[in-house]
MARSE-661420 format. One line per 10 residues: number of its first residue (from 0); for each residue x, y, z of N, C-alpha, C, O. Coordinates in pm, 1 decimal, always signed. Example, Ala and Ser with C-alpha at 12.3 -4.5 7.8 and 13.67 -1.06 7.14 Angstrom:
! residues 2
0	+1319.0/-569.0/+780.0/+1230.0/-450.0/+780.0/+1320.0/-330.0/+780.0/+1423.6/-331.9/+846.5  +1285.0/-225.0/+708.0/+1367.0/-106.0/+714.0/+1290.0/+3.0/+787.0/+1340.9/+113.8/+803.9 $
//
This chain:
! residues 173
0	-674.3/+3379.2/+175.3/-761.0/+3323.1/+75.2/-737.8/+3173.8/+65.3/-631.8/+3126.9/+106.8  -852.5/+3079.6/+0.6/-806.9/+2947.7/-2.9/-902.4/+2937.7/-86.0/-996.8/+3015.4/-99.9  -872.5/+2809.7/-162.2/-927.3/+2743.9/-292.6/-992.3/+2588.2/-195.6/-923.4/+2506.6/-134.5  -1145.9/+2590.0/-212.0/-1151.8/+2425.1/-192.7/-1191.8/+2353.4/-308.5/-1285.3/+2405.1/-369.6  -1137.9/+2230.7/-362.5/-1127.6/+2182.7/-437.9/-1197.0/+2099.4/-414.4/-1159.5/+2052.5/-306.9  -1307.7/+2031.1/-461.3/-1401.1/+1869.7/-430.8/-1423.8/+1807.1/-542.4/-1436.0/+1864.9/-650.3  -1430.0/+1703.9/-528.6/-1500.9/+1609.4/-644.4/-1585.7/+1495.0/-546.5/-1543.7/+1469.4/-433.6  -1692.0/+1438.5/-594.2/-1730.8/+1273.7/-571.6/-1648.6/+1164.7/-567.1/-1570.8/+1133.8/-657.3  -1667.9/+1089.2/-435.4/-1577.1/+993.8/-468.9/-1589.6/+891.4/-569.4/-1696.6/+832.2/-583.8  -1466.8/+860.6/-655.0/-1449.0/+805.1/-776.8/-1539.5/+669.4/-774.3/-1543.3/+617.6/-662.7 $
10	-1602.7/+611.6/-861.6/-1651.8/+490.4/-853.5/-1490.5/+375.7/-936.6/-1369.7/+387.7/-956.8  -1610.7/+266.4/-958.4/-1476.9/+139.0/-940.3/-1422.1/+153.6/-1096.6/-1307.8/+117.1/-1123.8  -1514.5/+211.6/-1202.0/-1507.5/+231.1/-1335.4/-1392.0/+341.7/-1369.2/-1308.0/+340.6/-1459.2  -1414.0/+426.7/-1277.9/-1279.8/+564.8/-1296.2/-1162.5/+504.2/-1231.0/-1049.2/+516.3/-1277.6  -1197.5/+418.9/-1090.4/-1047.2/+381.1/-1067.7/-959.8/+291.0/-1169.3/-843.4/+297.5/-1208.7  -1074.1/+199.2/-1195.6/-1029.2/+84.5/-1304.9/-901.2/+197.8/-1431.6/-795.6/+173.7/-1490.0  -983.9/+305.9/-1420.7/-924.7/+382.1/-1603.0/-802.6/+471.3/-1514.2/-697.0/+500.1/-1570.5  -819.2/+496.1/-1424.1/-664.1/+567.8/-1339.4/-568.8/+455.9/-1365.2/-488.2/+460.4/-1458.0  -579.1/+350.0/-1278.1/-524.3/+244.1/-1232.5/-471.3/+225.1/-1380.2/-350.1/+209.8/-1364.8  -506.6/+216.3/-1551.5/-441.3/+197.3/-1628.8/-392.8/+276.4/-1686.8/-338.1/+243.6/-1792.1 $
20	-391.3/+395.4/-1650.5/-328.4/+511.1/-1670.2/-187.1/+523.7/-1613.5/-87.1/+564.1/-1672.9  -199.0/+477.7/-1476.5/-83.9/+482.9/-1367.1/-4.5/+377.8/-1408.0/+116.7/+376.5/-1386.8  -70.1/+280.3/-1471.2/+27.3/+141.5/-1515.4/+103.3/+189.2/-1636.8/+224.4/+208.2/-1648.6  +28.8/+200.8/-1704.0/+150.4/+222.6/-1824.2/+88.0/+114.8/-1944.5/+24.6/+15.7/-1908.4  +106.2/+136.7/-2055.0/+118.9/+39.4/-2177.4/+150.5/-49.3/-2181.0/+79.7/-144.7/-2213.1  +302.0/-58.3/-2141.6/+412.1/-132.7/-2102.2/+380.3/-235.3/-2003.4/+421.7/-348.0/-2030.6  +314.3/-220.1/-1892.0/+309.8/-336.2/-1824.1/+117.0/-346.6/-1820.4/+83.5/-454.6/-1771.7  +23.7/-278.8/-1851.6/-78.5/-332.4/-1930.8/-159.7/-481.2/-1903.9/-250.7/-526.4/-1834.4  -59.3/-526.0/-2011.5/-91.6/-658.6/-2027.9/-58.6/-757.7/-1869.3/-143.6/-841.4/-1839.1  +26.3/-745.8/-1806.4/+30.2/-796.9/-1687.6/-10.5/-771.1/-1590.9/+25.5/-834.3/-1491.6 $
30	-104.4/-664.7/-1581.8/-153.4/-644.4/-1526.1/-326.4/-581.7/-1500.3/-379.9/-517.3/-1410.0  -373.0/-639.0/-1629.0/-517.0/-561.0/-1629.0/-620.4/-675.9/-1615.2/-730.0/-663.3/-1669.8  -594.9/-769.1/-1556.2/-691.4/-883.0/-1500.3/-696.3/-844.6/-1373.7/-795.0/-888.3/-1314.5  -601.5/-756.6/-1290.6/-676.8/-760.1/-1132.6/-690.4/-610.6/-1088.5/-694.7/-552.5/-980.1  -697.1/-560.1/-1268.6/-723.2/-395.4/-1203.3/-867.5/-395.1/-1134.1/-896.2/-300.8/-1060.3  -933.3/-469.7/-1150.1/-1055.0/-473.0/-1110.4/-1088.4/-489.9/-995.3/-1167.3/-425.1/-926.6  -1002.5/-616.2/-961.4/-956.4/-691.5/-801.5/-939.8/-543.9/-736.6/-1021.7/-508.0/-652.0  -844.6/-467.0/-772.3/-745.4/-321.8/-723.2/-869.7/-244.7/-623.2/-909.4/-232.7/-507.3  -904.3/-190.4/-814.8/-1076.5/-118.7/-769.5/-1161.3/-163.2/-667.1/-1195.4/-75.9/-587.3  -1208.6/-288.5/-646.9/-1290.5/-357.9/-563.8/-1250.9/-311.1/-433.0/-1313.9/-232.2/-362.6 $
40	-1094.3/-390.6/-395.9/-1056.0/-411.9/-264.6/-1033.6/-257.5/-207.7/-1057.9/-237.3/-88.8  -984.4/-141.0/-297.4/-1004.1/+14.1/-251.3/-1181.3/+49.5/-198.5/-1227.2/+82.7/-89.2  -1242.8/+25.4/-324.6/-1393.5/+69.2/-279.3/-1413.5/-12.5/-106.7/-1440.7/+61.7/-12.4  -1405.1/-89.7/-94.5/-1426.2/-173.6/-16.0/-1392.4/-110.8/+132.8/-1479.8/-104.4/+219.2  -1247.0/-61.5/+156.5/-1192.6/+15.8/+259.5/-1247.4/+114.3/+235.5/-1315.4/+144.6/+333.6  -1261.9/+218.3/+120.3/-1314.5/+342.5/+111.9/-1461.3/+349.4/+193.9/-1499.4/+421.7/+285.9  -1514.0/+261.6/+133.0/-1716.2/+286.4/+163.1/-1726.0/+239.7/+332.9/-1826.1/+265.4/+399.7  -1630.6/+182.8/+377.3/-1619.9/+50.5/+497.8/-1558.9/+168.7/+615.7/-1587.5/+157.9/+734.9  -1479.8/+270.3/+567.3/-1392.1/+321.0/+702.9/-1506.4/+441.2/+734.3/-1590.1/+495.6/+662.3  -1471.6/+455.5/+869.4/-1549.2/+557.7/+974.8/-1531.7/+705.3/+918.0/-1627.9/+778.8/+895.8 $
50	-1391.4/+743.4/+895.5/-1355.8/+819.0/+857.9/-1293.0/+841.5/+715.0/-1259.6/+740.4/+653.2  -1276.1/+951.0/+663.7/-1188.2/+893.4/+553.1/-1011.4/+923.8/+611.2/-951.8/+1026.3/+644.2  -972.7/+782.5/+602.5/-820.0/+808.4/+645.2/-778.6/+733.8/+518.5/-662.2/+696.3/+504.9  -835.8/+720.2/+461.6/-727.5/+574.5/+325.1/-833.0/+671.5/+199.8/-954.3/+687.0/+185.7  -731.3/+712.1/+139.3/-763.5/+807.0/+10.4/-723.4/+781.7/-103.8/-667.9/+672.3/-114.3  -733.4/+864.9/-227.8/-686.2/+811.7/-354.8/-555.6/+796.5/-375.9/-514.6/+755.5/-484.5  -483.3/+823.8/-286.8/-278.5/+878.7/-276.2/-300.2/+714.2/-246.9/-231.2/+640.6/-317.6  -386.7/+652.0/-152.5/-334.1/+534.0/-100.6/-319.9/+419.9/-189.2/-223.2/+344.1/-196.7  -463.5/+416.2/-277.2/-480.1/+375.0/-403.5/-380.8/+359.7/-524.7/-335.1/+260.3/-581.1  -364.4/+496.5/-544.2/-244.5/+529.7/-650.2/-144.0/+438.2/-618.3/-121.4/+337.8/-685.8 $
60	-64.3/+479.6/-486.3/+12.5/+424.2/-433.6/+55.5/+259.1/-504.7/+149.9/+221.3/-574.1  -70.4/+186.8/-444.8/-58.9/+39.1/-442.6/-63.3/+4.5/-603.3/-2.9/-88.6/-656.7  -142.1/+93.2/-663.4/-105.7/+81.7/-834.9/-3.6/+97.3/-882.7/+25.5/+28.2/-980.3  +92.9/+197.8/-829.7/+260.0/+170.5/-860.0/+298.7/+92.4/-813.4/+349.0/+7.7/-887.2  +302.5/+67.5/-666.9/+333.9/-58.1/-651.0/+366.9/-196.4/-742.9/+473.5/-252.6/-767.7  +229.3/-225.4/-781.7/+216.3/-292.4/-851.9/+263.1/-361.0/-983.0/+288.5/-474.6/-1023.3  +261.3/-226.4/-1031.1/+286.5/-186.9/-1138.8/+461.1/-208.5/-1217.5/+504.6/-243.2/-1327.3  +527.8/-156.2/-1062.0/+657.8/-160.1/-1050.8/+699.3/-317.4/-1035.0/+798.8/-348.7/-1100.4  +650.8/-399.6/-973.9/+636.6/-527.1/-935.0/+656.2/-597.5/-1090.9/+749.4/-661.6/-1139.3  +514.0/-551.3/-1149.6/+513.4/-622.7/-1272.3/+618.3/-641.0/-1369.1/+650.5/-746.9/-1423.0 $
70	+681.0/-496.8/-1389.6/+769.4/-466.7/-1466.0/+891.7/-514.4/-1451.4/+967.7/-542.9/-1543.9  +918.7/-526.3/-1310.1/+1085.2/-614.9/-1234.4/+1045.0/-789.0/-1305.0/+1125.1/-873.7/-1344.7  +933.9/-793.9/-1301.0/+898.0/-945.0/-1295.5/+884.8/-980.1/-1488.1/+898.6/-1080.8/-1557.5  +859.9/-871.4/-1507.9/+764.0/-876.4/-1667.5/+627.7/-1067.7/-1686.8/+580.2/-1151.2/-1763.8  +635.2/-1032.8/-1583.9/+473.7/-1124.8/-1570.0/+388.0/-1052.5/-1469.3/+423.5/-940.0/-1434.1  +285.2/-1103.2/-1422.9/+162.4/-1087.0/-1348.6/+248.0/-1117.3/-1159.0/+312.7/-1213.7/-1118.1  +210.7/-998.2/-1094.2/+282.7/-1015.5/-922.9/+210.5/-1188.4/-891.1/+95.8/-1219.7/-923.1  +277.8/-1250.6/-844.9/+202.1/-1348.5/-749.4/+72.7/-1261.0/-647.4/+28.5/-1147.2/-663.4  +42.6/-1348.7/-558.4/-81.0/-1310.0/-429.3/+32.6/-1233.9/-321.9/+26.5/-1115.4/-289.0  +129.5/-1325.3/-279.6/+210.8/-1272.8/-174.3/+217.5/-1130.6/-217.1/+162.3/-1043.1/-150.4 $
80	+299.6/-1098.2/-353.3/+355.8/-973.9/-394.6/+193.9/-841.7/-390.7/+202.3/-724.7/-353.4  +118.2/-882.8/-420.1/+38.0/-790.2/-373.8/+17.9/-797.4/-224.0/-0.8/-689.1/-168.5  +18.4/-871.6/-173.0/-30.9/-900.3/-27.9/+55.6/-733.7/+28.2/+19.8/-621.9/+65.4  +185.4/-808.7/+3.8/+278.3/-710.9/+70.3/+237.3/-571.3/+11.0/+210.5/-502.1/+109.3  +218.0/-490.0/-114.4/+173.2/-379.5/-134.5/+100.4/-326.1/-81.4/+89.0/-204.0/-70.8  +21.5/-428.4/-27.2/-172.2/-370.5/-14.5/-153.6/-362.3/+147.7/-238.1/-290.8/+201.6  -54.0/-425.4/+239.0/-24.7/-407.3/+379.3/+40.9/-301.3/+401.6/+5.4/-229.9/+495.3  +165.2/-261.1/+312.0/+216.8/-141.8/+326.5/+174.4/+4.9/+301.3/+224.8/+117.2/+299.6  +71.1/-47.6/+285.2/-24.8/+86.8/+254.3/-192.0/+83.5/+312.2/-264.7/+181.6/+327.9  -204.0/+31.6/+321.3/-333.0/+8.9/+439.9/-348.5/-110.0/+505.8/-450.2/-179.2/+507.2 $
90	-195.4/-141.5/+585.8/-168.0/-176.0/+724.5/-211.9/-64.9/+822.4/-227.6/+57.1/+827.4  -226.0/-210.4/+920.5/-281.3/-126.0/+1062.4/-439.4/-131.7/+1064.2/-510.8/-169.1/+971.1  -480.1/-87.1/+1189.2/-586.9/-121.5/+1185.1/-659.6/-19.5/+1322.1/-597.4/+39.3/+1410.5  -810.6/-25.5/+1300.3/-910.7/+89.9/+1358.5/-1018.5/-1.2/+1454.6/-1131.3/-14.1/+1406.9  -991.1/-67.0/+1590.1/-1078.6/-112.0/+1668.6/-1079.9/-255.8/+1597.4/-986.8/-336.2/+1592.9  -1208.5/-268.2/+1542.8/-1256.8/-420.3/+1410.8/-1217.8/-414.6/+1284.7/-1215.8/-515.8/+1214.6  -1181.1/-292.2/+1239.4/-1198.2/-246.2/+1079.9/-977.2/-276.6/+1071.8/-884.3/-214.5/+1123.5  -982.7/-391.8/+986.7/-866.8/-404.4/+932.5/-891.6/-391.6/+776.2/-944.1/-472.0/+699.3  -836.3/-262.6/+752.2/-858.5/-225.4/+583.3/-770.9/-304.8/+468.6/-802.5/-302.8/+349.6  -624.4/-394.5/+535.1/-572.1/-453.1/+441.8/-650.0/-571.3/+401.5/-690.3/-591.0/+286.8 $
100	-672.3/-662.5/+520.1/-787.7/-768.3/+476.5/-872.2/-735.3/+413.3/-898.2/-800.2/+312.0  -949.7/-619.0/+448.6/-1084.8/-643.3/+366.6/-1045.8/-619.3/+202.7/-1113.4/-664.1/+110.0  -902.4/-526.3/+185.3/-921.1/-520.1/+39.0/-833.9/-618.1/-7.4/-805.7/-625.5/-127.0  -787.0/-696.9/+79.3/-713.5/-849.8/-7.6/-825.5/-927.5/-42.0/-831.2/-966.8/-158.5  -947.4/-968.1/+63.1/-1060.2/-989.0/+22.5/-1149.8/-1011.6/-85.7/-1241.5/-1091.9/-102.6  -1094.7/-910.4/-162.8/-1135.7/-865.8/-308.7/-1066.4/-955.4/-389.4/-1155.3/-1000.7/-461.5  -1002.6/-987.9/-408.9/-882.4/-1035.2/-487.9/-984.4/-1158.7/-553.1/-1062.0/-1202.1/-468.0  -994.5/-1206.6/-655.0/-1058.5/-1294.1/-732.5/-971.3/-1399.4/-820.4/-977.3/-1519.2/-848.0  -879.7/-1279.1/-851.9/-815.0/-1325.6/-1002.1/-688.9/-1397.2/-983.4/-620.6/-1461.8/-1062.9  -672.9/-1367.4/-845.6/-514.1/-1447.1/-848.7/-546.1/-1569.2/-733.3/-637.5/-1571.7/-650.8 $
110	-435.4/-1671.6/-757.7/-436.5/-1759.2/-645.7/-380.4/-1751.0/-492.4/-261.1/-1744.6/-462.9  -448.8/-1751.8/-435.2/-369.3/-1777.2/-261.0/-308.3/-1875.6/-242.0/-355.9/-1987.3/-222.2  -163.5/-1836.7/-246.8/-102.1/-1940.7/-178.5/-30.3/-1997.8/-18.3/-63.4/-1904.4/+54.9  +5.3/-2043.7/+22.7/-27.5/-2059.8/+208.7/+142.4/-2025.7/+181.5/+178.2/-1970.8/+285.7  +259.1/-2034.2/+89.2/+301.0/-1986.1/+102.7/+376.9/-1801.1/+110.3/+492.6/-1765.3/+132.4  +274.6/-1735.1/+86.5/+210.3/-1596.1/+72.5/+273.3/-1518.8/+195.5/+358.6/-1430.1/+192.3  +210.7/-1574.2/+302.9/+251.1/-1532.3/+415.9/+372.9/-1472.9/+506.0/+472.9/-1536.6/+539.2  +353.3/-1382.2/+528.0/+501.5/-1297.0/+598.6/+447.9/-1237.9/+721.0/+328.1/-1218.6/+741.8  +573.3/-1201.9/+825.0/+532.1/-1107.3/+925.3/+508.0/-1025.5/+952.1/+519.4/-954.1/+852.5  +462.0/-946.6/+1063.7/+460.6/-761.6/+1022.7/+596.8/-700.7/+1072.2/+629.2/-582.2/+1065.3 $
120	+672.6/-808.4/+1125.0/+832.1/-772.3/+1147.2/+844.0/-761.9/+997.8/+777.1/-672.7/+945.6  +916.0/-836.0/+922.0/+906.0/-910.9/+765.1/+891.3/-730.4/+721.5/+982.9/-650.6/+701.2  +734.8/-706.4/+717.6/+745.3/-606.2/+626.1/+816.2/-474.9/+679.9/+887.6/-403.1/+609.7  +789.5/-454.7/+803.0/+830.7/-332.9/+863.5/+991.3/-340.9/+823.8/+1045.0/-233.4/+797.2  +1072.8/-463.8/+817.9/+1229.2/-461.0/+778.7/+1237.9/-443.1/+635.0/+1341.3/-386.3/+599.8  +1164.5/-473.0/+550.2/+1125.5/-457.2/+386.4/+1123.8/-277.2/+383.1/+1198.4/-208.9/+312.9  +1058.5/-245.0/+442.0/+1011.9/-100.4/+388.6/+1114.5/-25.1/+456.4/+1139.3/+93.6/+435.2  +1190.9/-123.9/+564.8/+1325.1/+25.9/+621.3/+1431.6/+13.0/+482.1/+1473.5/+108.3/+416.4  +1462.0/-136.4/+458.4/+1550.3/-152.0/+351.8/+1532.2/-135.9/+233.6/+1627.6/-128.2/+156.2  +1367.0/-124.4/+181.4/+1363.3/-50.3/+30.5/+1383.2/+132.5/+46.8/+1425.1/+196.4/-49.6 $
130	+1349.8/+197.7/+171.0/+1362.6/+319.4/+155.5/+1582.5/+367.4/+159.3/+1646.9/+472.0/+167.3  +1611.1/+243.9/+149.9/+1772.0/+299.7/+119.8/+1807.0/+292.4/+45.8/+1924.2/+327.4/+32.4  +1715.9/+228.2/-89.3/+1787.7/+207.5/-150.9/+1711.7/+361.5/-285.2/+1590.5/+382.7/-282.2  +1805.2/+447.5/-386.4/+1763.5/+533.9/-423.2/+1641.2/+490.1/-538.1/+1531.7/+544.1/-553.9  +1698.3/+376.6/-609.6/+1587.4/+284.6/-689.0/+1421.6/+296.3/-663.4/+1331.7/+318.8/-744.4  +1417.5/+274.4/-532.6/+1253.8/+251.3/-489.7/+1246.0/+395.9/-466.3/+1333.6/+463.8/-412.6  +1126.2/+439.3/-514.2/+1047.7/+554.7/-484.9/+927.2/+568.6/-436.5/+823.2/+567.6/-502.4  +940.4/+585.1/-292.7/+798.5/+559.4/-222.6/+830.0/+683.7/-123.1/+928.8/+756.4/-113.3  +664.2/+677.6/-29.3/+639.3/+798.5/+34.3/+737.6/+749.1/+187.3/+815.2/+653.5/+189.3  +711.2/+833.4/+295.1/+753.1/+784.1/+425.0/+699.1/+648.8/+481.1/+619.9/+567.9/+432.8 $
140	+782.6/+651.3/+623.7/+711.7/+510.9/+622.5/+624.5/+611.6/+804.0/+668.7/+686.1/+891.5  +512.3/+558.6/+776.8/+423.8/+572.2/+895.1/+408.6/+481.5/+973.8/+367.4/+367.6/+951.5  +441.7/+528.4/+1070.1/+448.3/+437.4/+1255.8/+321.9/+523.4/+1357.5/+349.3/+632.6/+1407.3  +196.0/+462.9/+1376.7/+142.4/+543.8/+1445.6/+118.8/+483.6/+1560.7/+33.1/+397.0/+1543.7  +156.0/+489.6/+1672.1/+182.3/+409.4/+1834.3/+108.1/+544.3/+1899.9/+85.4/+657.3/+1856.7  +82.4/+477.1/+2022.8/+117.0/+533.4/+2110.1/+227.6/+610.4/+2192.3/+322.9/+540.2/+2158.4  +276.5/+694.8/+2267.1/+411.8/+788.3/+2325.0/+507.3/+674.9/+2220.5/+443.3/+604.5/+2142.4  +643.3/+664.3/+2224.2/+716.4/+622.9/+2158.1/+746.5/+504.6/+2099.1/+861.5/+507.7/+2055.3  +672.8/+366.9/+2073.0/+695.0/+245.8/+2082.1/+769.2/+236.2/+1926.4/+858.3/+166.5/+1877.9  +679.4/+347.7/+1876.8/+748.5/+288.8/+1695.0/+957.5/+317.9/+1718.9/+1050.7/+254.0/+1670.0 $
150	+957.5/+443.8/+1816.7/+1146.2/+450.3/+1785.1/+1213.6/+300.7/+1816.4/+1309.3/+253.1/+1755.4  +1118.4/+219.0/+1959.5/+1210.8/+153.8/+1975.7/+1229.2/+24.6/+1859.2/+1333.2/-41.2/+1857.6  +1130.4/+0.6/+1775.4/+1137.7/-66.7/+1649.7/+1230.5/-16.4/+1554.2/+1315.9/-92.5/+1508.7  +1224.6/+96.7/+1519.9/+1324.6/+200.3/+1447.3/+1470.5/+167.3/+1513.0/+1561.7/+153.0/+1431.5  +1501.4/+154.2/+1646.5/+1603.9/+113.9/+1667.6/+1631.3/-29.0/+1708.0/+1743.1/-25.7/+1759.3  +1597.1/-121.7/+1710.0/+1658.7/-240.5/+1690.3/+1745.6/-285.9/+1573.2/+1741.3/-246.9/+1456.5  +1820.0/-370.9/+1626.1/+1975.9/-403.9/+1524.5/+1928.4/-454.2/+1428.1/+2015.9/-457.8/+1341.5  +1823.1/-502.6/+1387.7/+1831.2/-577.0/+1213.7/+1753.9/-487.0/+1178.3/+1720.1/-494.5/+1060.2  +1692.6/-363.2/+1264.4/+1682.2/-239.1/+1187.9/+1760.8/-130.5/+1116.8/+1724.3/-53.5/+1027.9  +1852.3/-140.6/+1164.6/+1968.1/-12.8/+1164.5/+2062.2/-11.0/+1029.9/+2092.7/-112.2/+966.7 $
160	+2093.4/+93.1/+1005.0/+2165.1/+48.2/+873.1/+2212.0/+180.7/+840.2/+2170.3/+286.9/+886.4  +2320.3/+159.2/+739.5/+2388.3/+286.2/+713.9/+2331.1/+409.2/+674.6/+2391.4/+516.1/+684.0  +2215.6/+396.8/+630.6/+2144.1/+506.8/+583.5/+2129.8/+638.1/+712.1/+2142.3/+613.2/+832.0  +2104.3/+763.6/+661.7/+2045.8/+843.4/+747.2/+1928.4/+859.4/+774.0/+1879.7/+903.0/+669.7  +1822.3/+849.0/+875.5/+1712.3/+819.9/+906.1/+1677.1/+951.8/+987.8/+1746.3/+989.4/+1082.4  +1569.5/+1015.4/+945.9/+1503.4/+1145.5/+1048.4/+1359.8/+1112.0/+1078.5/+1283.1/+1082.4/+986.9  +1324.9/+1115.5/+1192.7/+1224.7/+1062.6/+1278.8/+1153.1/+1190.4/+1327.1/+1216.0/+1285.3/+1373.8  +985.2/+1188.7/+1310.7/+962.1/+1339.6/+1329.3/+829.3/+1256.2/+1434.0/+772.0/+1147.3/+1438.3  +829.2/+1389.1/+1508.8/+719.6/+1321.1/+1597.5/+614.3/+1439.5/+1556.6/+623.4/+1554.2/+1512.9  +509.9/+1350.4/+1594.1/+335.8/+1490.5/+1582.4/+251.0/+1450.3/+1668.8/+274.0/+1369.4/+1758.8 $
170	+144.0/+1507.1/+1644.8/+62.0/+1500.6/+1749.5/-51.9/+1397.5/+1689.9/-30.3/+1341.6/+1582.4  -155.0/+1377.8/+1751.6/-226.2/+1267.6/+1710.7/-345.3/+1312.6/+1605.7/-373.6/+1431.2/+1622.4  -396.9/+1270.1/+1536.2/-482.6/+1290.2/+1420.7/-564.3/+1149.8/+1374.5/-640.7/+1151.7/+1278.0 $
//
């Protein structure tokens, strides 16, 4: 037996009211000038991709993110600090269709600054070293290559670190 579950996809008005749901009271105020920006730059990848591979988990996601950001900071993230959220979660890219650009794109409310900029080394070493630490609570980190290229990134030396690391391989999707 199986249950299918559907809804419509959310417009920018329901994400806007998730997105302050997922924030909290508490950080609110620092953050409800670019829930909108949020909404935008999601619709944007959502309506834009071939398939649906970037979903509401991805969304959510970057709203904690965020959210969490705010609260370490108790002000509003800079541009960089979203930059980096919004790459670590719809980084990568499909032929032409790069979904992090198009939903940084969106961004209205905050300033770009040229110092913003990081590598995709930069983040890929960010996300091995926030997943050690028990503090950050985030999902896996996804490497999708071709036959093995992501292990040998996984193993380079300013990768490596005391933590225990399990590496699962699958098939393609």
């Amino acid at each position: 037996r199986g249950i299918l579950l559907s809804r419509t996809p959310p417009d920018k008005n329901d994400l806007i009211k998730i997105g302050k749901g997922i924030a909290g009271k508490e950080n609110l105020s620092n953050m409800d000038g670019m829930l909108s920006d949020l909404a935008s730059g999601y619709m944007a990848v959502y309506s834009k991709q071939k398939r649906e591979y970037y979903g509401l988990r991805d969304y959510y996601s970057v709203i904690k993110g965020v959210s969490r950001k705010a609260s370490e900071l108790n002000i509003s993230p800079c541009f960089g600090d979203i930059e980096y959220i919004v790459r670590r979660n719809f980084g990568g890219h499909f032929e032409n269709f790069v979904p992090a650009e198009l939903f940084l794109q969106e961004f209205k409310t905050i300033f770009k600054s040229s110092d913003d900029k990081f590598s995709q080394s930069e983040l890929i070493q960010g996300c091995l070293q926030e997943s050690n630490t028990q503090a950050y609570q985030s999902r896996y980190i996804l490497f999708l290559t071709i036959n093995q290229a992501a292990l040998q990134i996984l193993q380079m030396p300013q990768n490596q670190s005391e933590a225990k690391r399990v590496v699962l391989f699958g098939s393609s999707f």
